[in-house]
C-alpha positions in Angstrom: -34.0 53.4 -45.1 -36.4 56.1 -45.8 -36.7 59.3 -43.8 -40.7 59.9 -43.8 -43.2 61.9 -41.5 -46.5 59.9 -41.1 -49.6 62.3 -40.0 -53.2 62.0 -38.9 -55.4 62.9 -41.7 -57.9 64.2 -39.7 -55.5 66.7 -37.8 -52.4 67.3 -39.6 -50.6 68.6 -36.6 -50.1 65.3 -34.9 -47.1 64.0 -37.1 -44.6 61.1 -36.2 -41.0 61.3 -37.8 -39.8 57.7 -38.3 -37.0 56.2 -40.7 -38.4 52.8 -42.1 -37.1 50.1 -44.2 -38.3 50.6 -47.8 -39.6 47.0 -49.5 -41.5 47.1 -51.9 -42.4 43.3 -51.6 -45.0 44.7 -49.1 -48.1 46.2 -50.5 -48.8 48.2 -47.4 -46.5 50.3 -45.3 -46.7 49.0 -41.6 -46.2 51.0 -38.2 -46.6 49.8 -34.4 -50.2 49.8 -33.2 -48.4 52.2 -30.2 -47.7 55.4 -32.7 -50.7 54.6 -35.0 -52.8 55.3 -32.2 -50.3 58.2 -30.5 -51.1 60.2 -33.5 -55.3 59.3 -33.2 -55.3 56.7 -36.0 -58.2 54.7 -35.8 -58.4 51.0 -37.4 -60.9 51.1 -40.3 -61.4 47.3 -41.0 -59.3 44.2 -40.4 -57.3 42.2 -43.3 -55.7 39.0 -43.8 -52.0 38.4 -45.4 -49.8 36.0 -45.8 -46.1 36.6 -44.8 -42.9 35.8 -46.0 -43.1 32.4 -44.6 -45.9 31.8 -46.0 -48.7 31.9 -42.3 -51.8 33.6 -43.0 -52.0 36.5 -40.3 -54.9 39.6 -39.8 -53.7 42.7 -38.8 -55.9 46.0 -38.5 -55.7 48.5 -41.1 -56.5 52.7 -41.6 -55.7 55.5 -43.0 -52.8 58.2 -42.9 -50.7 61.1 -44.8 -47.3 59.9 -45.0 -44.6 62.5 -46.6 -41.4 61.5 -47.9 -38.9 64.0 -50.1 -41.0 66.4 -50.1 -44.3 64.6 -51.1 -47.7 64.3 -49.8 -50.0 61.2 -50.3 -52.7 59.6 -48.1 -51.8 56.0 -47.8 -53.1 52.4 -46.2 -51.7 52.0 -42.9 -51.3 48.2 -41.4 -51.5 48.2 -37.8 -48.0 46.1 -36.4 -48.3 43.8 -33.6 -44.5 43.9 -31.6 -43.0 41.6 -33.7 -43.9 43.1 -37.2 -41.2 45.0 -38.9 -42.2 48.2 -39.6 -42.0 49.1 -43.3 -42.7 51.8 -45.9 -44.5 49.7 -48.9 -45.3 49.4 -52.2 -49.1 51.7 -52.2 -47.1 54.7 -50.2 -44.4 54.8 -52.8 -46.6 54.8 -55.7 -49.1 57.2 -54.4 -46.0 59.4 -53.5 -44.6 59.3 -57.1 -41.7 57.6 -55.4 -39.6 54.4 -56.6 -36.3 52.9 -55.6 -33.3 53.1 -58.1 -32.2 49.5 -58.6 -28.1 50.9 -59.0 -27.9 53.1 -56.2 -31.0 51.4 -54.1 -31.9 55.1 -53.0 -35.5 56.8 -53.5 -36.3 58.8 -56.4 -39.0 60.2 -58.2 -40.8 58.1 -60.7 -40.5 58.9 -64.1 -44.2 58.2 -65.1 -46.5 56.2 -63.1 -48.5 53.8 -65.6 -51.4 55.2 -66.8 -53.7 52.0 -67.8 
């Protein structure tokens, strides 16, 4: 779990504090449709993907400043219907210079993040 603090970036003084699962199977990170739009978050266009089962679903998506250890990044938001787990994924760690150490399974910075 992963303490972060997820913000409109259009008005940085709405922020939501939320502890998510990390996995960094998913690309995006996913919150409830209900605190997306609490904080002002407006869906910018519509995806498809497939889950861990393998069903093709569409979910909204937008944009928002998540901050984790001290870090800042903008980020992809997916839009979670009631039964979506919400998650922080694989974009908000990378943009955050965050990966998970596969001994202790905790955050920590990245080393380097690939250049090419």
């Amino acid at each position: 779990m992963a303490s972060v603090r997820l913000y409109n970036p259009r008005d940085q003084s709405k922020c939501l504090e939320l502890e998510l699962l990390v996995d960094t199977g998913s690309t995006y990170t996913w919150i409830k449709r209900g605190r997306l739009e609490k904080l002002g978050i407006k869906p910018m266009s519509r995806r498809r993907f497939r889950t861990i089962e393998g069903k093709i679903i569409e979910r909204d998506v937008g944009e928002a400043v998540i901050e984790c250890l001290g870090r800042k990044a903008t980020t992809i938001v997916v839009f979670a219907e009631e039964k979506d787990y919400e998650v922080l994924g694989l974009h908000a760690l990378e943009g955050l210079g965050l990966e998970v150490d596969p001994v202790t399974r905790q955050l920590r910075e990245s080393e380097a993040i690939l250049a090419l």
